[in-house]
C-alpha positions, 0 to 999 in steps of 0.5 A: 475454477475461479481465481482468488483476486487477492490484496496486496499490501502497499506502502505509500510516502505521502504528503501530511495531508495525505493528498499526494502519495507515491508507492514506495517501492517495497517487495509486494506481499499478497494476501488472501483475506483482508484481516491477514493483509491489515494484521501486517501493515504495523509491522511493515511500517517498521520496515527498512523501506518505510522507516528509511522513506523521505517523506513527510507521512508514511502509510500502509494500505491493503489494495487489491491485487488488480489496483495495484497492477494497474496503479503503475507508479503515478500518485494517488490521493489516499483521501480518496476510496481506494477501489 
């Protein structure tokens, strides 16, 4: 039986150049497709979480469920492929 990996959707507070983001801390939503996952990031940008963000740019990315856990809280530059 093989285990369905999955996609969490994430916000990040970034720079406007989206070079430096950090992981706003939200409650994680785990997603089995990548259309339901991108179908939510609008409406999780209206969040409490996104809207009350002191930052310059706020983004929401659909990841994987292994980047997530292995993200921890360090920054990461979205200019780059997420993988």
């Amino acid at each position: 039986m093989s285990a369905v990996a999955g996609l969490v959707l994430v916000l990040f507070g970034c720079s406007d150049d989206l070079a430096v983001c950090e992981r706003i801390q939200a409650e994680p939503v785990t997603y089995v497709s990548a259309s339901d996952c991108e179908a939510q990031q609008a409406s999780i940008l209206q969040s409490r979480a996104a809207m009350s963000a002191d930052y310059p740019t706020v983004v929401a990315n659909c990841v994987s469920a292994k980047y997530y856990a292995a993200m921890g809280s360090e920054a990461v530059n979205l200019n780059k492929p997420i993988t």
